[in-house]
C-alpha positions as CSV (number, residue, x, y, z in Angstrom):
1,X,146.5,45.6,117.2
2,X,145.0,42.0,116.2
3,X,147.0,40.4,113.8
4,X,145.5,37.2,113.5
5,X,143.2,36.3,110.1
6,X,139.8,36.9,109.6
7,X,137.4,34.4,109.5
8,X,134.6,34.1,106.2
9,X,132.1,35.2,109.0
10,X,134.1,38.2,110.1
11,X,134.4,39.3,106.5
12,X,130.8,38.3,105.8
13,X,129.5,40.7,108.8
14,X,132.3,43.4,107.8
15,X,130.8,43.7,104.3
16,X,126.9,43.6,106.0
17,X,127.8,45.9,108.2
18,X,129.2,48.5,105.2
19,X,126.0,47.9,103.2
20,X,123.9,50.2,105.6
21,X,123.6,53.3,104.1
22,X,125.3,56.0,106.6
23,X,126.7,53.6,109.3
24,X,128.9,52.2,106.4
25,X,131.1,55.2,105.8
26,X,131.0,56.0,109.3
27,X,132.3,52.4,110.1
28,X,134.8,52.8,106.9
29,X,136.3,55.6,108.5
30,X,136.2,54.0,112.3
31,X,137.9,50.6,111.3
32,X,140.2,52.4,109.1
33,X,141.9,54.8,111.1
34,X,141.0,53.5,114.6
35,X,143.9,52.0,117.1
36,X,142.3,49.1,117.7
37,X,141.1,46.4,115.9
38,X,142.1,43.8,112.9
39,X,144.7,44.5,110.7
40,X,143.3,43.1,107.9
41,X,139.8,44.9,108.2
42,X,142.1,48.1,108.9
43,X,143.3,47.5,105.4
44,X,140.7,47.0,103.8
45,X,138.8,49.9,104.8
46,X,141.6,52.5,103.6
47,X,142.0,50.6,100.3
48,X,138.1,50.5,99.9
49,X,138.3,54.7,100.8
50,X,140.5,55.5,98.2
51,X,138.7,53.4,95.9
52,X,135.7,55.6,96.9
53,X,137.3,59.2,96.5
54,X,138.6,58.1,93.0
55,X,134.8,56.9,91.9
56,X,133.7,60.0,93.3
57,X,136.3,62.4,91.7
58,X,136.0,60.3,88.3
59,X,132.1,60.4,88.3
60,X,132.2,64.2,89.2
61,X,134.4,64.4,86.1
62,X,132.3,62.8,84.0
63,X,128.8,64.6,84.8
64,X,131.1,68.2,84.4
65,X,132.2,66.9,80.8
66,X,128.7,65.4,79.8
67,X,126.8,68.0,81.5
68,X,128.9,71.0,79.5
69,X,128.1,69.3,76.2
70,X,125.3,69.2,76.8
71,X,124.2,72.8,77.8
72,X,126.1,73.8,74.6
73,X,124.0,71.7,72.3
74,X,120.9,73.2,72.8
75,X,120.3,77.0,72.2
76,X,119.7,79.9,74.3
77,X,116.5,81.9,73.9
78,X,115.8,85.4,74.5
79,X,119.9,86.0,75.1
């Protein structure tokens, strides 16, 4: 396991290399549960996962709540 610090251009690439649509979780889930690799990338990655699932659970929330008020607004016809 490396322990030594990042550099700005490792963490520059790191965040480039998230940005690409399904490489990016793929990598997330590479550097954050592989064996080898930085520590601090390592750590990252989990933190920025569970930062994910809770969006993810919180925005699944949200369109349930909104999206049961509003089918009860509006009427049923013919029922």
């Amino acid at each position: 396991m490396d322990t030594s610090p990042m550099s700005m251009g490792d963490w520059v690439l790191t965040i480039l290399a998230l940005m690409i649509p399904c490489a990016g979780i793929i990598l997330y889930f590479v550097w954050a549960f592989g064996k080898n690799g930085n520590i601090n990338r390592r750590n990252y990655c989990r933190a920025a996962l569970i930062i994910e699932a809770v969006v993810i659970v919180l925005t699944i929330l949200v369109m349930f709540v909104f999206g049961a008020a509003l089918f009860s607004a509006y009427p049923t016809y013919g029922y």
